[in-house]
PQR file of N, CA, C, O and H, with PARSE charges and radii, in Angstrom:
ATOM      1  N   UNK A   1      55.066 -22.947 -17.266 -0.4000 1.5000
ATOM      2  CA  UNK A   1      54.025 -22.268 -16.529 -0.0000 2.0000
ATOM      3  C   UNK A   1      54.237 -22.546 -15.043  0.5500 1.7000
ATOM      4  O   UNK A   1      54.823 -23.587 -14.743 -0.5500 1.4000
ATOM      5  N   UNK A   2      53.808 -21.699 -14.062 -0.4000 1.5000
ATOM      6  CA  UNK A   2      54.468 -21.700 -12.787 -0.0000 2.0000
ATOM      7  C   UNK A   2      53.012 -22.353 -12.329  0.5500 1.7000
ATOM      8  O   UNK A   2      51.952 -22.100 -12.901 -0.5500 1.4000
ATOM      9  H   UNK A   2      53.332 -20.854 -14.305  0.4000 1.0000
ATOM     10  N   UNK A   3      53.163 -23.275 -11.146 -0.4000 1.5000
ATOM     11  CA  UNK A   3      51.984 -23.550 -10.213 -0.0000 2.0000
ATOM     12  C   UNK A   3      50.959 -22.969  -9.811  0.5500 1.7000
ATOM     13  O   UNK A   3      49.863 -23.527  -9.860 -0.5500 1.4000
ATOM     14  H   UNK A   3      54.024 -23.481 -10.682  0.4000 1.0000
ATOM     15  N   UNK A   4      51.152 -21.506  -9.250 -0.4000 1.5000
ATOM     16  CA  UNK A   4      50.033 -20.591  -9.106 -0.0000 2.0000
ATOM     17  C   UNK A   4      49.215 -20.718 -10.949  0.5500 1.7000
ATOM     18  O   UNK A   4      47.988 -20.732 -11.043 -0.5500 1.4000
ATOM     19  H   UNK A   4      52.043 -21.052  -9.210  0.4000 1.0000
ATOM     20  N   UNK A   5      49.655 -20.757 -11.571 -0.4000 1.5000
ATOM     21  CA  UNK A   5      48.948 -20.235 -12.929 -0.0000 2.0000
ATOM     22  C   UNK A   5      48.368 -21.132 -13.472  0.5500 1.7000
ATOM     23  O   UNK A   5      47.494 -20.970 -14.323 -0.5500 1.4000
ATOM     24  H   UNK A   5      50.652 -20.746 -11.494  0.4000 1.0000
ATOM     25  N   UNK A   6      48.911 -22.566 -12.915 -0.4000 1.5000
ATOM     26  CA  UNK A   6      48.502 -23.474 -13.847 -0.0000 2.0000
ATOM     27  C   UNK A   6      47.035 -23.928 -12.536  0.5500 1.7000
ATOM     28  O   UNK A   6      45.976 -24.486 -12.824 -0.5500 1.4000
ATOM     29  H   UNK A   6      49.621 -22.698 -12.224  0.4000 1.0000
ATOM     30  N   UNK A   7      47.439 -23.505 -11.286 -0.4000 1.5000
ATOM     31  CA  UNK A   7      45.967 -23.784 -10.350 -0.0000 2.0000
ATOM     32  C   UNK A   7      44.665 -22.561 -10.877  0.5500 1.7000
ATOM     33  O   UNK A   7      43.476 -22.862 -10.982 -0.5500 1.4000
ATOM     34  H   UNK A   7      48.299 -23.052 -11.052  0.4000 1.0000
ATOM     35  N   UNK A   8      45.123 -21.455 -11.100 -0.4000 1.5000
ATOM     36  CA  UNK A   8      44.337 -20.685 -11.627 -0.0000 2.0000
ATOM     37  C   UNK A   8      43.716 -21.191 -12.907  0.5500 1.7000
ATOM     38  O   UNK A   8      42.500 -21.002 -12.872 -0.5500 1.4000
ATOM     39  H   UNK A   8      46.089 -21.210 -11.015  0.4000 1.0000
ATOM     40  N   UNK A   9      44.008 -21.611 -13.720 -0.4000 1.5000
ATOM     41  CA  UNK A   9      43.766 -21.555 -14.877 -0.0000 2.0000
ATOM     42  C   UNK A   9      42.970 -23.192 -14.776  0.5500 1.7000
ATOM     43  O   UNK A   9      42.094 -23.266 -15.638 -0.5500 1.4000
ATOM     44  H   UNK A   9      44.996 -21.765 -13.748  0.4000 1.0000
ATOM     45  N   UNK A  10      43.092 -24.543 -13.887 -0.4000 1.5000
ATOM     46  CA  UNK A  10      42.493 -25.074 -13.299 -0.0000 2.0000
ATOM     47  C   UNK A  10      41.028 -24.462 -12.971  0.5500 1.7000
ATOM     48  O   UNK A  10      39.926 -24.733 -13.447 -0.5500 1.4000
ATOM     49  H   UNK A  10      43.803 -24.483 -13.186  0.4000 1.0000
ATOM     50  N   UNK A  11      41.387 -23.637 -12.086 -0.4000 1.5000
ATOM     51  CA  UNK A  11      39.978 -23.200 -11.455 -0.0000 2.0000
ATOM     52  C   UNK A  11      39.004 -22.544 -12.048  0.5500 1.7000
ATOM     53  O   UNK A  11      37.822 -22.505 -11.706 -0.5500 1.4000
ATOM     54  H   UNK A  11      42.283 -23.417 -11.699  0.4000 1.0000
ATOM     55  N   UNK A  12      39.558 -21.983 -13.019 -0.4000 1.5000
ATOM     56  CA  UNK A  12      38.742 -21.327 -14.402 -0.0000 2.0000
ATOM     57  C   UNK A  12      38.297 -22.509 -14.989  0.5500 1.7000
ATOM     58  O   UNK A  12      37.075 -22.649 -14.946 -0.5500 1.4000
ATOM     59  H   UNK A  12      40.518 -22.015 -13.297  0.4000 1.0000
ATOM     60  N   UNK A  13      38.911 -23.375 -15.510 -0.4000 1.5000
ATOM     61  CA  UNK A  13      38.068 -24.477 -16.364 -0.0000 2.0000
ATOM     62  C   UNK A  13      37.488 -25.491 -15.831  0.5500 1.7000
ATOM     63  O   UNK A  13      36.761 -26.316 -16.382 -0.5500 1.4000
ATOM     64  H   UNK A  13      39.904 -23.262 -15.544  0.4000 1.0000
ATOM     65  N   UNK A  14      37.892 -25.413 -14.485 -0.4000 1.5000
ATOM     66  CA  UNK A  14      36.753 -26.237 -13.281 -0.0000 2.0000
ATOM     67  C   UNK A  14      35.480 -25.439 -13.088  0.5500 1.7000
ATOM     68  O   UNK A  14      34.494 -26.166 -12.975 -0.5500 1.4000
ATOM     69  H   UNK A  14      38.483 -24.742 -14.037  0.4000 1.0000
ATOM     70  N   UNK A  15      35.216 -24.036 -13.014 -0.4000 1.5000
ATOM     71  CA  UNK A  15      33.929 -23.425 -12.839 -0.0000 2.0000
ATOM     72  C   UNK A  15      32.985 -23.206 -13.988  0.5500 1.7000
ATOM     73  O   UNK A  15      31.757 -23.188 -14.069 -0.5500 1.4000
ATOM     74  H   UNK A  15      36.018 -23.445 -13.106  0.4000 1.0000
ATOM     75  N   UNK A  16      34.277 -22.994 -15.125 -0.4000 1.5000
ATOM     76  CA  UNK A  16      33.163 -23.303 -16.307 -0.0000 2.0000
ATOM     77  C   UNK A  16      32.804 -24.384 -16.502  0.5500 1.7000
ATOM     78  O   UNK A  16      31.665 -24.332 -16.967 -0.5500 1.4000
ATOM     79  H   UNK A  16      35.274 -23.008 -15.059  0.4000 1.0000
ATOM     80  N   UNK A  17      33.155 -25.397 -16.402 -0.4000 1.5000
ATOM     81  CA  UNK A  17      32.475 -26.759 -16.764 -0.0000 2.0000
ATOM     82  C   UNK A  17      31.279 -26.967 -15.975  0.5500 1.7000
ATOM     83  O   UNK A  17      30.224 -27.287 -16.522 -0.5500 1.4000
ATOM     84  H   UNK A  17      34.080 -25.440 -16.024  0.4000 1.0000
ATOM     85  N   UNK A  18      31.417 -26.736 -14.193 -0.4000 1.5000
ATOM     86  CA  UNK A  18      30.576 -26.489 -13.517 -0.0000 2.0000
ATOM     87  C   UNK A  18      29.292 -25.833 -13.772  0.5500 1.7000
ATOM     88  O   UNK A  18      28.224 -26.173 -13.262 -0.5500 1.4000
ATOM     89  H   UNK A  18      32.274 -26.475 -13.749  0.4000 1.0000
ATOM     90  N   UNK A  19      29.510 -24.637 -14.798 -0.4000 1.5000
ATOM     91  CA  UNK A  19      28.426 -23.857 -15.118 -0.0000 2.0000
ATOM     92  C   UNK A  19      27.873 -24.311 -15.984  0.5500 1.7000
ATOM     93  O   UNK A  19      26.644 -24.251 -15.982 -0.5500 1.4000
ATOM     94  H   UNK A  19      30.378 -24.361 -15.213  0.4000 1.0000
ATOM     95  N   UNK A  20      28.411 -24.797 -16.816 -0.4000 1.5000
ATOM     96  CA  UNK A  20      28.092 -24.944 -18.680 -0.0000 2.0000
ATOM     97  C   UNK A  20      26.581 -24.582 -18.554  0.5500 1.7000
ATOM     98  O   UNK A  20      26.063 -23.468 -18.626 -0.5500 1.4000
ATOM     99  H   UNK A  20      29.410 -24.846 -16.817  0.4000 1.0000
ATOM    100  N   UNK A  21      26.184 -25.418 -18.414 -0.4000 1.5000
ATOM    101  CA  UNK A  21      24.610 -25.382 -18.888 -0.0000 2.0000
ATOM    102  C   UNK A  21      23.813 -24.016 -18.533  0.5500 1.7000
ATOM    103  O   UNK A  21      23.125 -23.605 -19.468 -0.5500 1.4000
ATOM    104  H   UNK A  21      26.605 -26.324 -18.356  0.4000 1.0000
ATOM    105  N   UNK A  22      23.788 -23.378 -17.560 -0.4000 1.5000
ATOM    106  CA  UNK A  22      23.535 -22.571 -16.867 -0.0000 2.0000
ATOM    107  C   UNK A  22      23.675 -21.251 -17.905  0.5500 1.7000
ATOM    108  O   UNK A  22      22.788 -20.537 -18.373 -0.5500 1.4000
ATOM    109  H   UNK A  22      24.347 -23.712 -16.801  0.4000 1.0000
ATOM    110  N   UNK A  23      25.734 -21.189 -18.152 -0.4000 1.5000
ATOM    111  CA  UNK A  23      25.616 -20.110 -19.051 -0.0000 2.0000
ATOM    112  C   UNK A  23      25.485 -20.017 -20.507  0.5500 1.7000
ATOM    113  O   UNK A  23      25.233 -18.970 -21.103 -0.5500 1.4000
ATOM    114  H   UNK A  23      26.454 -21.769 -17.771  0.4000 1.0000
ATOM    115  N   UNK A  24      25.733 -21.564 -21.241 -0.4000 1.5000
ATOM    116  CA  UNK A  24      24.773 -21.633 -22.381 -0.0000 2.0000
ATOM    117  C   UNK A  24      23.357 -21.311 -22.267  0.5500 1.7000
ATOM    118  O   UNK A  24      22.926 -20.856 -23.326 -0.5500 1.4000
ATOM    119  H   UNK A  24      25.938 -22.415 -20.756  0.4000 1.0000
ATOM    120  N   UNK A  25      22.748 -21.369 -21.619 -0.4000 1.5000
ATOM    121  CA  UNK A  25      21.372 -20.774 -21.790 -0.0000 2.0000
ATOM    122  C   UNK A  25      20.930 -19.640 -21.911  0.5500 1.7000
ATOM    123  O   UNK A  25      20.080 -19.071 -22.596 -0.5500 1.4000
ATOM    124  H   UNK A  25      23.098 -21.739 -20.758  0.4000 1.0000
ATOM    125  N   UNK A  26      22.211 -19.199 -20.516 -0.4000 1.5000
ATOM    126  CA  UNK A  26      22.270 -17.040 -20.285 -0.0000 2.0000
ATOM    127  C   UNK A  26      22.394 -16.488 -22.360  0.5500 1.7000
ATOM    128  O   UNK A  26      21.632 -15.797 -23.035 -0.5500 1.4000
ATOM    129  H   UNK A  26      22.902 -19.661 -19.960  0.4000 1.0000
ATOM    130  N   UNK A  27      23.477 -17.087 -22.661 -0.4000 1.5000
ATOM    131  CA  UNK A  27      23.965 -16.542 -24.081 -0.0000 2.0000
ATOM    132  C   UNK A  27      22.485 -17.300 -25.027  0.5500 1.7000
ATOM    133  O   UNK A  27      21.889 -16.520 -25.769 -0.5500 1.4000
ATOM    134  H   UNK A  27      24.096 -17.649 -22.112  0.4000 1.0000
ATOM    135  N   UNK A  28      22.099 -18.413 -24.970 -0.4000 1.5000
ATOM    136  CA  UNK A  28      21.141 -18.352 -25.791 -0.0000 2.0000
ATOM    137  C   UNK A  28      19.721 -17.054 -25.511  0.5500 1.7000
ATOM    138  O   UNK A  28      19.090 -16.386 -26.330 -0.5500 1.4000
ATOM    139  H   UNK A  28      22.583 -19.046 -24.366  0.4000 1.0000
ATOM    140  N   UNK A  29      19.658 -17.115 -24.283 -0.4000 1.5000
ATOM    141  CA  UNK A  29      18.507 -15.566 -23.979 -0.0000 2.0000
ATOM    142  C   UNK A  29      18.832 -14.572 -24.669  0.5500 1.7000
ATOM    143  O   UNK A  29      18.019 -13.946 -25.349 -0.5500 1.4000
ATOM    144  H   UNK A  29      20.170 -17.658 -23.618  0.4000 1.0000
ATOM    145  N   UNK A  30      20.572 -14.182 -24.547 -0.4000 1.5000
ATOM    146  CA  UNK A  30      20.652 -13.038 -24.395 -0.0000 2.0000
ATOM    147  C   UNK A  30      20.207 -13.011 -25.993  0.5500 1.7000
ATOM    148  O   UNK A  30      19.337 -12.190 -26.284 -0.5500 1.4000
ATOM    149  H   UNK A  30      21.232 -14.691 -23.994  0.4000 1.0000
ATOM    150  N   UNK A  31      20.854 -14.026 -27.274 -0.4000 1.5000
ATOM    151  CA  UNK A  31      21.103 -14.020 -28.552 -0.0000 2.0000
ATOM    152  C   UNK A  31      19.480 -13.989 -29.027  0.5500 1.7000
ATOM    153  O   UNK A  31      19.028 -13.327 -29.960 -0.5500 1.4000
ATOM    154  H   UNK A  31      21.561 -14.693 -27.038  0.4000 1.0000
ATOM    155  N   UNK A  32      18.985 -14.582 -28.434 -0.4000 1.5000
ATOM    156  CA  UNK A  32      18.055 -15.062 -29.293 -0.0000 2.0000
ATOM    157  C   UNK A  32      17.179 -13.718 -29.719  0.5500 1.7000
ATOM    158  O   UNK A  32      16.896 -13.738 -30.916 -0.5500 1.4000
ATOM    159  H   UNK A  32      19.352 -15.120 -27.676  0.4000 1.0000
ATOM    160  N   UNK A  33      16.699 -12.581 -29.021 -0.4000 1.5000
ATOM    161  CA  UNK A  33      16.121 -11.611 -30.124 -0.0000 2.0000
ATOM    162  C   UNK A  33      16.746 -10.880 -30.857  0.5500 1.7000
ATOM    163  O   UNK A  33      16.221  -9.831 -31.230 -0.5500 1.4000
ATOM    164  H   UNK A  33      16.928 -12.564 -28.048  0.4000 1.0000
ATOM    165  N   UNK A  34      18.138 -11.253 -31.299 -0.4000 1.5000
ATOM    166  CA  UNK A  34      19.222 -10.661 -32.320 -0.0000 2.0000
ATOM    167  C   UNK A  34      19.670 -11.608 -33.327  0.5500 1.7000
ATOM    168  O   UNK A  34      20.687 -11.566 -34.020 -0.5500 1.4000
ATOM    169  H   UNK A  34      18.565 -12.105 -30.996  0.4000 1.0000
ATOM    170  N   UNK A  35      18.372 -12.805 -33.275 -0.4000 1.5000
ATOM    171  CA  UNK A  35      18.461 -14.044 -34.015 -0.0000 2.0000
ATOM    172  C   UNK A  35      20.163 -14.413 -34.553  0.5500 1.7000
ATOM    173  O   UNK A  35      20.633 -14.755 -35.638 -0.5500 1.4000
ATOM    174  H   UNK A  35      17.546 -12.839 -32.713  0.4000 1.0000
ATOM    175  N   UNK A  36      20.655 -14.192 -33.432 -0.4000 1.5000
ATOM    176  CA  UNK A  36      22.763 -14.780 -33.315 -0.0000 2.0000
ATOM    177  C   UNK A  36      22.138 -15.971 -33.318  0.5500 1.7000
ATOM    178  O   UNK A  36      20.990 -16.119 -32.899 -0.5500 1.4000
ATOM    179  H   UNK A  36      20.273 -13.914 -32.551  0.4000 1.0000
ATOM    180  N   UNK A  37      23.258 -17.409 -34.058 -0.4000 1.5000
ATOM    181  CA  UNK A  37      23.576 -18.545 -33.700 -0.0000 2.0000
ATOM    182  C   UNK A  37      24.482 -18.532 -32.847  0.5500 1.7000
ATOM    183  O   UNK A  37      25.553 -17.925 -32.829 -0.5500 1.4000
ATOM    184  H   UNK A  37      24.190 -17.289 -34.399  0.4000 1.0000
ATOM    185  N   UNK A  38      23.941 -19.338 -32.020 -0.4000 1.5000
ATOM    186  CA  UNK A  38      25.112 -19.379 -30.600 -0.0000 2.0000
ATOM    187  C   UNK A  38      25.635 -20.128 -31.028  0.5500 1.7000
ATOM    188  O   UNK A  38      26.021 -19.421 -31.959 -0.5500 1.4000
ATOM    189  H   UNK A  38      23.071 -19.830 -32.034  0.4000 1.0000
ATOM    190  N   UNK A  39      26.125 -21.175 -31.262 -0.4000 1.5000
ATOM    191  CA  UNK A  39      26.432 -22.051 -32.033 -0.0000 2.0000
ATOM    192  C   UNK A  39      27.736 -21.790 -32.868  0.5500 1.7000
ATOM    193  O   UNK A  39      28.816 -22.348 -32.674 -0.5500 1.4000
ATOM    194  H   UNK A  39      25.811 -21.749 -30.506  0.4000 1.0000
ATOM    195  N   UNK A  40      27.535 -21.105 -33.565 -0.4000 1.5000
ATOM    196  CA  UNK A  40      28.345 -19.812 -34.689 -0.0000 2.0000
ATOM    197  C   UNK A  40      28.945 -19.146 -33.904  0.5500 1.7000
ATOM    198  O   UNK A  40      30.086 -18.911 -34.299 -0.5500 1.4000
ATOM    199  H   UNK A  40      26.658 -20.651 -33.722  0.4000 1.0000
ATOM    200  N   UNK A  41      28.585 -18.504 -32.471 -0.4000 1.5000
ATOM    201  CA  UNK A  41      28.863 -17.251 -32.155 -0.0000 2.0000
ATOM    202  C   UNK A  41      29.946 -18.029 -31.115  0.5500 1.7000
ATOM    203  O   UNK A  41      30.801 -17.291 -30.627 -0.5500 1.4000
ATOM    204  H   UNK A  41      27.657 -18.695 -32.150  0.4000 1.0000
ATOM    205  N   UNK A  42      29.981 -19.418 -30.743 -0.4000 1.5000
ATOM    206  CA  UNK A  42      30.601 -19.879 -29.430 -0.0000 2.0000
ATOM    207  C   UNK A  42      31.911 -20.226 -30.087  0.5500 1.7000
ATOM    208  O   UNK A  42      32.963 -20.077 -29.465 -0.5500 1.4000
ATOM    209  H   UNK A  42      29.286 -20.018 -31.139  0.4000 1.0000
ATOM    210  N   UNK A  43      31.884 -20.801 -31.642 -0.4000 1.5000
ATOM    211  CA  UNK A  43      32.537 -21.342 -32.529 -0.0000 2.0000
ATOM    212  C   UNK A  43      33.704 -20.195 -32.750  0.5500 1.7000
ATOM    213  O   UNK A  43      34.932 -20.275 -32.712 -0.5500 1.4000
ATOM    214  H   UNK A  43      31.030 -20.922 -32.148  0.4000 1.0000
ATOM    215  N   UNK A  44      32.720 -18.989 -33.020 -0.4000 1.5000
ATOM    216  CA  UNK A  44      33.834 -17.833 -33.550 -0.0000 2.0000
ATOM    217  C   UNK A  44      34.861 -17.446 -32.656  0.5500 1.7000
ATOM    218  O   UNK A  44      36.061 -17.306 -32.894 -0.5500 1.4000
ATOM    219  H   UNK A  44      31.723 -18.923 -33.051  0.4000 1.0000
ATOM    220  N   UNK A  45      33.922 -17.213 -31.056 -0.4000 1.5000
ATOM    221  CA  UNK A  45      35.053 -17.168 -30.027 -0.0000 2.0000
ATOM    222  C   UNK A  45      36.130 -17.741 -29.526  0.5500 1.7000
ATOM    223  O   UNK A  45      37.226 -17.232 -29.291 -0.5500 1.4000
ATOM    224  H   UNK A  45      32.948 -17.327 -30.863  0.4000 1.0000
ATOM    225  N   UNK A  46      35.670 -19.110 -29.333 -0.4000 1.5000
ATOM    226  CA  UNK A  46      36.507 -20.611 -29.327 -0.0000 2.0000
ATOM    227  C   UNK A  46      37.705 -20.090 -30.049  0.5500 1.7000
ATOM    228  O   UNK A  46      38.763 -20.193 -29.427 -0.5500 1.4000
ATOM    229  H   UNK A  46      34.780 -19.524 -29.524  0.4000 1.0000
ATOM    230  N   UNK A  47      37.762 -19.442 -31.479 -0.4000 1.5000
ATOM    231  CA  UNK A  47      38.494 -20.116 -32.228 -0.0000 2.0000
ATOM    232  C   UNK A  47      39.512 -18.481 -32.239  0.5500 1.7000
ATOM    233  O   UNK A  47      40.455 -18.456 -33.030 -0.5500 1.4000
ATOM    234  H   UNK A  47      36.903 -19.359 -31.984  0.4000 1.0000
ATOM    235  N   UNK A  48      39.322 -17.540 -31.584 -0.4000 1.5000
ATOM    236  CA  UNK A  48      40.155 -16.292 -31.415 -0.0000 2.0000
ATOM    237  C   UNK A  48      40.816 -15.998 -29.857  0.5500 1.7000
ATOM    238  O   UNK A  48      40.207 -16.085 -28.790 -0.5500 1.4000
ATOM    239  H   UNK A  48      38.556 -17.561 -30.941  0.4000 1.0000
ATOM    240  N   UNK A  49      42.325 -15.604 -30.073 -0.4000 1.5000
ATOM    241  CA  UNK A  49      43.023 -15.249 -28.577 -0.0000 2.0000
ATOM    242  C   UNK A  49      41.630 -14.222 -28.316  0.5500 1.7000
ATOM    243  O   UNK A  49      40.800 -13.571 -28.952 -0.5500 1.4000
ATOM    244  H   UNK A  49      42.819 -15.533 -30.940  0.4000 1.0000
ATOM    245  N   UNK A  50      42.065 -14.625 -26.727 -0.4000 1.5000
ATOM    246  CA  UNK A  50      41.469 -13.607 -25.668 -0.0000 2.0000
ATOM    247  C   UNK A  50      42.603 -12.898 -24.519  0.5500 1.7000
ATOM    248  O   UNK A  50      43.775 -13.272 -24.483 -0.5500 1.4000
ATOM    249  H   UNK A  50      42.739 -15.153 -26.210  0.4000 1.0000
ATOM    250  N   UNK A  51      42.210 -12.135 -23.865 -0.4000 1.5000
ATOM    251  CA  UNK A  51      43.264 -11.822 -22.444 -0.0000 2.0000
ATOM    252  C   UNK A  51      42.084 -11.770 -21.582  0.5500 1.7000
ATOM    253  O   UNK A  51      40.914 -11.503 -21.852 -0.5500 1.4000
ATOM    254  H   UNK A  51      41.258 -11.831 -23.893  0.4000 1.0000
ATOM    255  N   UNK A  52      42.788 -12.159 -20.230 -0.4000 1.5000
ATOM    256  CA  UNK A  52      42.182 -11.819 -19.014 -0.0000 2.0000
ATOM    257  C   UNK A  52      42.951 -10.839 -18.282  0.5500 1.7000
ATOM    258  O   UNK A  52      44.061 -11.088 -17.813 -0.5500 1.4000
ATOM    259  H   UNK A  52      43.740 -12.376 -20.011  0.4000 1.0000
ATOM    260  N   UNK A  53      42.453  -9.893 -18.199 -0.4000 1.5000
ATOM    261  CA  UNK A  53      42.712  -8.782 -17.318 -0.0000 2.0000
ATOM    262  C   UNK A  53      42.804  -8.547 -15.598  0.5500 1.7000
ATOM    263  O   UNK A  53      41.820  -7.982 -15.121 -0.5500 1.4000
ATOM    264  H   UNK A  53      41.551  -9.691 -18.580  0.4000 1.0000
ATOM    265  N   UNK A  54      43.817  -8.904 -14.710 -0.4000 1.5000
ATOM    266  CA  UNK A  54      43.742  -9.180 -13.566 -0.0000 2.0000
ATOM    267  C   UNK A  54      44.221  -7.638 -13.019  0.5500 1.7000
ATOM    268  O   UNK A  54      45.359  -7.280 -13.322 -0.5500 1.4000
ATOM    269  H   UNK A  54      44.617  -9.363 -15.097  0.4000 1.0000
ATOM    270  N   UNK A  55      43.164  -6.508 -12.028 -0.4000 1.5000
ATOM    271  CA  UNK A  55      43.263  -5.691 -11.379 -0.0000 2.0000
ATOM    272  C   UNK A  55      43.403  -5.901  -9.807  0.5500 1.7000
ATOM    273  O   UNK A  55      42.419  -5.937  -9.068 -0.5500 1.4000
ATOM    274  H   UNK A  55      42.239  -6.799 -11.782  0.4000 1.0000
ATOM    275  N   UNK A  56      44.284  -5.992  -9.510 -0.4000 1.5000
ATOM    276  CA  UNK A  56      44.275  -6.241  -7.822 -0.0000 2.0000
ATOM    277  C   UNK A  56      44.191  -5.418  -6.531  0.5500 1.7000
ATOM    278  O   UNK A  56      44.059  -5.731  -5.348 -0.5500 1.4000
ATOM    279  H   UNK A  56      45.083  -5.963 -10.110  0.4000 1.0000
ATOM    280  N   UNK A  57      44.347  -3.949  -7.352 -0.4000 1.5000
ATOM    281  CA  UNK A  57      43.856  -3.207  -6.802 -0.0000 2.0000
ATOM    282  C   UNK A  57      42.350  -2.417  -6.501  0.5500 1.7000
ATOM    283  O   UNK A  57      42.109  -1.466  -5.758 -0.5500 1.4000
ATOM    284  H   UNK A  57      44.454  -3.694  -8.313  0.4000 1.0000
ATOM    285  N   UNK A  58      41.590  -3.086  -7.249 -0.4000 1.5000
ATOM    286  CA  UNK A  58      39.814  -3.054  -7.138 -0.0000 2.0000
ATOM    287  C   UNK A  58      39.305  -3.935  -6.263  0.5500 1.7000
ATOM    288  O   UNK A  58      39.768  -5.050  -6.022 -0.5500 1.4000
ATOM    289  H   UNK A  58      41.786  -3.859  -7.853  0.4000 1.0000
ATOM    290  N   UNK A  59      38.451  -3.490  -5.836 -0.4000 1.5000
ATOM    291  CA  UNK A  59      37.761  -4.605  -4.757 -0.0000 2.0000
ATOM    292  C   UNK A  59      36.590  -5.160  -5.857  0.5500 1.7000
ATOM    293  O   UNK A  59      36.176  -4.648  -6.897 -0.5500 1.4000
ATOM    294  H   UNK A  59      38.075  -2.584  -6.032  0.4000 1.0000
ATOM    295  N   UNK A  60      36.292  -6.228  -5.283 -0.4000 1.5000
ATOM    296  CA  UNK A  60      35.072  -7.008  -6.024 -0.0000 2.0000
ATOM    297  C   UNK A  60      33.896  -6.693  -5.776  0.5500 1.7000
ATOM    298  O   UNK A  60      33.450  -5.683  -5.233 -0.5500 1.4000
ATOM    299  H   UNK A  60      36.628  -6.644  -4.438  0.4000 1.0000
ATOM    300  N   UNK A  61      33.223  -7.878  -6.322 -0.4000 1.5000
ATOM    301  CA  UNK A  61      31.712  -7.267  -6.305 -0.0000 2.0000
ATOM    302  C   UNK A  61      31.179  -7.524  -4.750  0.5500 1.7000
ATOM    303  O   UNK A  61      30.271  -6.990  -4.114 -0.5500 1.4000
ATOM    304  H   UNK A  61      33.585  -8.699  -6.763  0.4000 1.0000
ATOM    305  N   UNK A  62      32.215  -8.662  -4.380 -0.4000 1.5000
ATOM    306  CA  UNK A  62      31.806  -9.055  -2.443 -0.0000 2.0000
ATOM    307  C   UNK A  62      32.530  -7.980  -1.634  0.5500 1.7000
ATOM    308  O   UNK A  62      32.237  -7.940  -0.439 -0.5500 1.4000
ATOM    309  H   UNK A  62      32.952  -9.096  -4.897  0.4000 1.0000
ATOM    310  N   UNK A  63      33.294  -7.234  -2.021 -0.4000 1.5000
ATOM    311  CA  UNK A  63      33.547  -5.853  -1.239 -0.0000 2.0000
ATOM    312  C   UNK A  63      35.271  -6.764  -0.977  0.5500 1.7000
ATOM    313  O   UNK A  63      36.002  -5.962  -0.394 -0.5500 1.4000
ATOM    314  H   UNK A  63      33.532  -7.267  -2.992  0.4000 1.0000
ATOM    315  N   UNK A  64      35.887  -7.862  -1.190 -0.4000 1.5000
ATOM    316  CA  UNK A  64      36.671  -8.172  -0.975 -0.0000 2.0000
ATOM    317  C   UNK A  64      38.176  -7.753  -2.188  0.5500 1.7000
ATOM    318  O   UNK A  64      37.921  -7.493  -3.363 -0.5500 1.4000
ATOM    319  H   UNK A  64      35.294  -8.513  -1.664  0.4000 1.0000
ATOM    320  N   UNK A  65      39.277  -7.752  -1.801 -0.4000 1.5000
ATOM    321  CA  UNK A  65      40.005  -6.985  -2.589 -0.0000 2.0000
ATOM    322  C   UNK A  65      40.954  -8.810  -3.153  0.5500 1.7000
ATOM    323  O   UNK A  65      41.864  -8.803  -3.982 -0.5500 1.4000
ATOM    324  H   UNK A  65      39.484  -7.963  -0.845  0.4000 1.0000
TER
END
């Protein structure tokens, strides 16, 4: 893995940790009148590949590209 990727991928699991609590709660709101176990539901994700999709030609939500 090259340096840029492995600082990225750093900074991703530095902001989530940062958040945790914050967005466990967002997902318990969102679940809870669809009576989901988050729990179950964090488990299922955890445990399946994902991709992250990087567009560099879109600007963000701060108007920055």
């Amino acid at each position: 893995m090259l340096n840029y990727q492995k600082l990225a991928i750093g900074f991703v699991r530095q902001y989530a940790e940062s958040n945790k609590l914050a967005h466990q709660a967002y997902v318990m709101q969102v679940c809870e009148p669809f009576n989901i176990d988050v729990s179950n539901l964090i488990d299922s994700v955890l445990h399946r590949p994902i991709t992250i999709n990087f567009h560099s030609d879109r600007i963000s939500n701060n108007g920055k590209q």
